[in-house]
N, C-alpha and C positions, 0 to 999 in steps of 0.2 A: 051581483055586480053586472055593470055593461056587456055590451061585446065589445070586443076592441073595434075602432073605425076599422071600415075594410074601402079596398079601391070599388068593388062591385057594386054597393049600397052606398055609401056616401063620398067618395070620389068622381069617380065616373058620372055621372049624372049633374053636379056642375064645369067640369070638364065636358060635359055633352054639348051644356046650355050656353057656353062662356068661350070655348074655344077651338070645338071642332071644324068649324066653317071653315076655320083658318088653317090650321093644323088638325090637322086628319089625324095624325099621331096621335093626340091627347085622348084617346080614348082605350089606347093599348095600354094594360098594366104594366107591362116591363118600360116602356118607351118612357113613360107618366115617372115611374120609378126612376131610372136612371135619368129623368130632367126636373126630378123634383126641386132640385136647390135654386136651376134655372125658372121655375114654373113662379116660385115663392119669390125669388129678388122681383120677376117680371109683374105679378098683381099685385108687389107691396108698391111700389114706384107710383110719386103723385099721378094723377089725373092730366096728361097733358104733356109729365116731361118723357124723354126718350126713353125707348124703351118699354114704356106704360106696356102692359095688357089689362084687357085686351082694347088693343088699338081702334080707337073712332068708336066701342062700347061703353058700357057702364060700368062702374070698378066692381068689381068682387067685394061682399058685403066683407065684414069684420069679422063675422061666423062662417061664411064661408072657407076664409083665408086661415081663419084657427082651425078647422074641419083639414084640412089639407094640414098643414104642421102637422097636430094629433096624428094624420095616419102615417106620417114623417117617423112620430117620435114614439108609436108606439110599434113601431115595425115592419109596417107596409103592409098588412093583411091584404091578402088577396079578396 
C-alpha cells in the first residue's frame, strides 16, 4: 500500500509554490496544521471572489486541493 500523504513530501512543496510569498507560515507543519480548515475554505473559493487564495495567483489545481484534504483526513503525517 501507499504511504500516507505526509506535510514534508507532498504538502509543503505546494505550500512553498502557492503561498509562501505571502504567508511565511505556510511552510511550518504545526502552523499548516492548525489552519488547515482555513487553508481549504481559502483555495476552494472562486477565482476572484473574497477571500480567494491565493490572491492575484492562479488557483490551486483540483489535485493539488485533494492532495491537502487527503493529508487532512488521513492524519496530518508529518
Amino acid at each position: 500500500s501507499a504511504p500516507p500523504t505526509s506535510f514534508s513530501v507532498d504538502v509543503k512543496p505546494i505550500m512553498q509554490a502557492n503561498c509562501a510569498s505571502c504567508h511565511g507560515w505556510s511552510t511550518d507543519y504545526q502552523q499548516v496544521r492548525n489552519k488547515v480548515d482555513q487553508v481549504l475554505d481559502r483555495i476552494q473559493r472562486p477565482s476572484g471572489t473574497a477571500g480567494f487564495m491565493p490572491q492575484g495567483g492562479n488557483p490551486l489545481t483540483t489535485q493539488q486541493i485533494a492532495l491537502i484534504q487527503k493529508w487532512k483526513d488521513e492524519g496530518f503525517a508529518q
